[in-house]
C-alpha positions in Angstrom: -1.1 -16.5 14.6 2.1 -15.7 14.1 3.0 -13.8 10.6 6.5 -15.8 10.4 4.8 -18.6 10.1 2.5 -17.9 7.0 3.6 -18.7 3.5 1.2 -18.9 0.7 0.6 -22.1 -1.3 -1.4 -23.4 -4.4 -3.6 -25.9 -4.3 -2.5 -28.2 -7.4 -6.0 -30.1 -8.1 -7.8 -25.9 -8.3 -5.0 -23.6 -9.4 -6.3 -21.6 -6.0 -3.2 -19.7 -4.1 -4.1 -20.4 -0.5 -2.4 -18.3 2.9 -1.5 -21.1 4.9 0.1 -21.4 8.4 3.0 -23.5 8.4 4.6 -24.5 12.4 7.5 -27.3 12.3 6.0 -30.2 12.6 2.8 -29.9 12.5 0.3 -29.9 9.3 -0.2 -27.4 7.1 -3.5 -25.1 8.1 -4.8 -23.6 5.2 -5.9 -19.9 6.7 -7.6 -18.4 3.9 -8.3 -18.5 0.1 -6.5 -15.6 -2.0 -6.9 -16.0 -5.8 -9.0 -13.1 -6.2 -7.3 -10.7 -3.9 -4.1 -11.3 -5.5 -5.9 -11.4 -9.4 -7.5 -8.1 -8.0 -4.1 -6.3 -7.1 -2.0 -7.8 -10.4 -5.0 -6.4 -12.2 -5.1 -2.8 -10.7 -2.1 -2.0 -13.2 -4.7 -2.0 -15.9 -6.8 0.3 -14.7 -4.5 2.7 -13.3 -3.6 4.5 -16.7 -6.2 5.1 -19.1 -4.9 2.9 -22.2 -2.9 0.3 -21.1 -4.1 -2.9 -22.2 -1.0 -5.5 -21.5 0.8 -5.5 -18.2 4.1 -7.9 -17.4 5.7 -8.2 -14.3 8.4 -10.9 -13.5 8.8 -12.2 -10.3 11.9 -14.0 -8.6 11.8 -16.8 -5.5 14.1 -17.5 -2.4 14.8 -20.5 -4.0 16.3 -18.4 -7.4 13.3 -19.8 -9.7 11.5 -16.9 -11.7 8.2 -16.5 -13.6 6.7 -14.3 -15.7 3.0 -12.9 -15.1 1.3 -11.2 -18.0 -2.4 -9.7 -17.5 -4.3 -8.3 -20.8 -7.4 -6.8 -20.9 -10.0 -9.2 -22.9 -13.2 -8.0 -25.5 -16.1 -10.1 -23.6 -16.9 -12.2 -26.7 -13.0 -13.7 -25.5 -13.6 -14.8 -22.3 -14.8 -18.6 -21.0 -15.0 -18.9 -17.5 -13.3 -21.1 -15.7 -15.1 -23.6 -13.5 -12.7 -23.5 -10.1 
């Protein structure tokens, strides 16, 4: 597999971010599901310093577009799980 080929995707129907091989002309080969890896690192700035509750990190695409993650930590009674 060659790295220059892999991108990473979402799945539109499951919200899931997906690491998928991508050769010219030929159809996309989803390689391997990595929501939770990526929620996992995104999340690791909460627990890095003792205190910090809200984290923010903005990130920019090739194609100029930009988004804005936010991560807070939750009290148990506010979380619902999410079926996907």
């Amino acid at each position: 597999m060659n790295p220059n080929k892999l991108s990473v995707r979402m799945d539109t129907e499951t919200g899931d971010l997906w690491l998928t091989e991508e050769k010219y002309r030929q159809p996309i080969k989803r390689v391997a599901n990595i929501t939770q890896h990526v929620y996992l690192a995104l999340c690791a700035d909460l627990v890095m310093e003792s205190g910090t509750k809200r984290v923010e990190r903005d990130v920019k695409f090739a194609d100029g577009s930009a988004i804005r993650i936010t991560l807070e930590e939750l009290e148990s009674a506010d979380v619902t799980v999410n079926p996907s």
